[in-house]
C-alpha positions in Angstrom: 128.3 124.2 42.7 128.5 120.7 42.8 129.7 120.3 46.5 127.0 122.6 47.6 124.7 120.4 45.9 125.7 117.3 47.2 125.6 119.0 50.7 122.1 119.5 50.4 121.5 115.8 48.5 123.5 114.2 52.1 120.9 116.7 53.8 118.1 115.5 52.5 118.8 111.8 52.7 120.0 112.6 56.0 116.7 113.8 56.9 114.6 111.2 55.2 116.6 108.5 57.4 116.0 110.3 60.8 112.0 110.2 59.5 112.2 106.7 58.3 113.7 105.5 61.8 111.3 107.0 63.6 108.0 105.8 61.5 109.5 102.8 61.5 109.0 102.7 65.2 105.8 104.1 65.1 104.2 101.2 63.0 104.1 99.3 65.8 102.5 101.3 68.0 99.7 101.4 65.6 98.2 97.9 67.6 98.5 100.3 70.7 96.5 103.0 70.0 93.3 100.6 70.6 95.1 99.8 73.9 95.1 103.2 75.8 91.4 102.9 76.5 92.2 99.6 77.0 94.4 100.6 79.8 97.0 98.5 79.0 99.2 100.9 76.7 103.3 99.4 77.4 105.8 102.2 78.7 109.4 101.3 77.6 111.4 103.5 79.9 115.2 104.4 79.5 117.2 107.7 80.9 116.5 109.7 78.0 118.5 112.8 77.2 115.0 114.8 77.2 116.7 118.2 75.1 118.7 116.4 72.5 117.2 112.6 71.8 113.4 113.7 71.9 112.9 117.4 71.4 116.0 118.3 69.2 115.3 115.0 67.0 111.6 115.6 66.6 112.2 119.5 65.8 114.8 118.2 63.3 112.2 115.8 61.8 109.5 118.4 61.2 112.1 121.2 60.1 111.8 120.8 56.2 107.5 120.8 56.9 108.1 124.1 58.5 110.8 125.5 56.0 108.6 124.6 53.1 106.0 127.1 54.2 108.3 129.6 55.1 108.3 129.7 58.8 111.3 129.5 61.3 111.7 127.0 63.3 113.0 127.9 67.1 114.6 125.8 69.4 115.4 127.2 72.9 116.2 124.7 75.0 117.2 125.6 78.7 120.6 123.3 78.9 120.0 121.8 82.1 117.8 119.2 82.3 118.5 116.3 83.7 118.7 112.9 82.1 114.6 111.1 82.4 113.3 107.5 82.5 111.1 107.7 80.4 109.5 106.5 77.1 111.6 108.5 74.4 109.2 107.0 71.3 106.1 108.1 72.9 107.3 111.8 74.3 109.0 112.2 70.8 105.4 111.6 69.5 104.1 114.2 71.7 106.5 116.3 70.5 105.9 115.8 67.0 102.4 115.9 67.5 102.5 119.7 69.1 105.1 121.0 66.4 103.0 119.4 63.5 99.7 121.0 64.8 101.2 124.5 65.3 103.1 124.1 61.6 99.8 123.1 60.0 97.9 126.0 61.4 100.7 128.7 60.6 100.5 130.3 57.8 103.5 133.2 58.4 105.6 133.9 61.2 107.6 131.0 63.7 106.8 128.0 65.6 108.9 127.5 68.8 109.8 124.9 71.0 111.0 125.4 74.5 111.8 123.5 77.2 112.1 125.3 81.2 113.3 123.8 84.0 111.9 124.4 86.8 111.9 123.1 90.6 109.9 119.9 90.0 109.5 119.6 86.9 110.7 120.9 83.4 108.2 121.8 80.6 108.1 121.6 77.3 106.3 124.7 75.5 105.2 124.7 72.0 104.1 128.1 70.5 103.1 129.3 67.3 102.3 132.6 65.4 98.9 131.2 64.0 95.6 132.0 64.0 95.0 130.9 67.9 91.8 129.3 69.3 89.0 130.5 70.9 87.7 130.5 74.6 84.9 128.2 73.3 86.9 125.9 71.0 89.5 125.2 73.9 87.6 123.1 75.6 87.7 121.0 72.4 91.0 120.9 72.2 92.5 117.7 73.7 89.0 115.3 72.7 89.5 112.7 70.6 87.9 112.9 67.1 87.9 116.7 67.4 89.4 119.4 64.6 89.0 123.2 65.1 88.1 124.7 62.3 90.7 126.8 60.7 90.4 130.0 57.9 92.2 128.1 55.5 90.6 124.6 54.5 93.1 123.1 52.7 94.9 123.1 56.2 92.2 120.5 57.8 93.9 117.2 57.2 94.2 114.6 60.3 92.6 112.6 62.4 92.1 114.9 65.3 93.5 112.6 67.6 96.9 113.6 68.0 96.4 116.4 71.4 93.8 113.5 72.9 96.7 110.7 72.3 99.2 113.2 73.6 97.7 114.1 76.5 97.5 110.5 77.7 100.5 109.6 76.6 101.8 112.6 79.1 99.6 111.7 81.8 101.1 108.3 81.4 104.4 109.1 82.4 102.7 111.2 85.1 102.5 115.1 83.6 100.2 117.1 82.7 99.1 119.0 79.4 97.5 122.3 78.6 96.9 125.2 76.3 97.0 128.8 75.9 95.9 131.0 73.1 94.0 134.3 72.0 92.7 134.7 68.6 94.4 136.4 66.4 97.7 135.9 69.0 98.8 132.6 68.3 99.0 129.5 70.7 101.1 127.8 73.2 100.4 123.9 74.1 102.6 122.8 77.2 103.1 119.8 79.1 105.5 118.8 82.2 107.6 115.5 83.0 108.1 115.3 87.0 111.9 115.3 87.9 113.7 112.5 89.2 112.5 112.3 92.5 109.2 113.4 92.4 106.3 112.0 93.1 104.6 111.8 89.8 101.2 113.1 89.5 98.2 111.1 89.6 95.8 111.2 87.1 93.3 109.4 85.3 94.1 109.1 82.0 91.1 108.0 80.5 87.3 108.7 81.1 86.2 105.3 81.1 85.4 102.5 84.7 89.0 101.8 86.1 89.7 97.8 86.6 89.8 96.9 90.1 93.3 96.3 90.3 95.0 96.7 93.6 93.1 97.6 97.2 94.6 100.5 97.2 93.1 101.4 94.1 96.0 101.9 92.1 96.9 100.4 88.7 98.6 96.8 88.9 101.8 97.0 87.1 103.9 94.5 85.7 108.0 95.5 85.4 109.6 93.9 82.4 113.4 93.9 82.8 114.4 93.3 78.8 116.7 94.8 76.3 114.3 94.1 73.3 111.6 97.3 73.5 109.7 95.6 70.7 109.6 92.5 73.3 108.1 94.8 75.9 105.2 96.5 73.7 104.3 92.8 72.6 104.0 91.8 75.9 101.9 94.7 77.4 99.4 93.6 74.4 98.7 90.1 75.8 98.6 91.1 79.7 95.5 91.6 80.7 94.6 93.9 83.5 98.1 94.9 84.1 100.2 98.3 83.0 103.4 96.8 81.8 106.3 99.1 82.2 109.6 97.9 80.6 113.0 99.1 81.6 116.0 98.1 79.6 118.8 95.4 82.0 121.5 98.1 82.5 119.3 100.7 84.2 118.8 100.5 88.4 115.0 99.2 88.8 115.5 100.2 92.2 113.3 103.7 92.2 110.8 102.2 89.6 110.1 99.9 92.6 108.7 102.0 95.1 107.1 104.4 92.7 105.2 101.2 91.0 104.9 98.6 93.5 104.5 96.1 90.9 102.5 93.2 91.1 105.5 91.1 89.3 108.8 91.4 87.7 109.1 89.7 84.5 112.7 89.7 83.4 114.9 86.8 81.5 118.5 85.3 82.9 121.4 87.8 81.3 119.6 90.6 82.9 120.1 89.3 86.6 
């Protein structure tokens, strides 16, 4: 009896760490939501373990949300995808974001996350037993501002930004993000990460007049070579004009360079 219930006490506090570490980063990022219509939202890219350090730790983070309404909470993860440079913060926010939305609008049944790899890219499915959305409310879905209305009211909470942030947050690291869903069959939102390799897709990731950057008409980035991601973010803030991608000193710039051309690279003496 009391080993069991200090299990579940080590559990708990085990769980409210993992939450506090990752809010903790988030607050942050608060000054950057302002910047992704700006244009100058930072990237702070590392090889990220894609299955275990953003899709396994966000599903772990929203677990007791979903066990407290009774639903399960699936993970079927495909095993072998490889390691991505890419922003781990912001993907886990997408993440959490698409598991938070399908929990919230679930009232029985599972919610289930799933990543596929497939020959270009891998994607990252997340799928619910709720009430689903309609052919007319889809094309709401990823505005900024917007909430669909659900059956039970009690269940509209939020800002209705989280699918608008997370779609540019995707499109940011050059993916793409969509959804599926019948009424009264549930829904499935999904976005892809190109591979190592690929040539990401280009999108625009905002609807607003792009700054003349660079004649070819590209963004104008700047590479920040650091080992302080807080450094990075700060940074991004105060360039003007400029995407600032950051890239911690033990990882090989070399790819980043042709797939960025970057205007500059910003980097400090221990990382040459």
């Amino acid at each position: 009896g009391g080993e069991a219930r200090l299990d579940e006490m080590l559990a708990d506090v085990a769980t409210i760490y993992r939450s506090s570490q990752h809010l903790a980063s988030l607050v942050d990022d608060i000054l950057d939501l302002s910047q992704i219509e700006a244009e100058r939202l930072p990237l702070v890219k590392e090889l990220v373990d894609l299955e275990e350090d953003v899709v396994h730790e966000a599903a772990e983070i929203v677990r007791p949300l979903a066990e407290r309404k009774g639903l399960r909470l699936d993970l079927k993860l495909d095993g072998g995808v490889p390691d991505l440079l890419i922003d781990q913060i912001r993907l886990r926010q997408v993440v959490l974001n698409l598991l938070t939305n399908a929990i919230r609008v679930t009232e029985q049944g599972l919610v289930c996350v799933e990543t596929v790899l497939e020959e270009e890219r891998v994607v990252i499915r997340v799928e619910d037993t709720g009430p689903g959305i309609s052919e007319a409310d889809m094309v709401r879905v990823f505005k900024a501002f917007e909430q669909l209305p659900t059956s039970d009211q009690k269940n509209k909470k939020g800002s209705g930004l989280g699918l608008s942030i997370s779609k540019q947050l995707v499109e940011l690291h050059g993916g793409q993000i969509w959804a599926e869903s019948q009424v009264g069959m549930g829904t499935t939102v999904s976005f892809s990460l190109p591979l190592p390799g690929r040539a990401p897709l280009v999108t625009e990731t905002v609807e607003v007049p792009r700054r003349e950057s660079s004649s070819q008409g590209h963004e104008a980035h700047v590479l920040v070579v650091h080992s302080d991601p807080l450094a990075v973010r700060t940074l991004g803030r105060y360039l003007e004009g400029y995407r600032v991608v950051g890239l911690p000193v033990e990882v090989d710039i070399e790819a980043l360079l042709e797939e960025l051309h970057p205007r500059a690279i910003i980097t400090t003496p221990d990382a040459e």
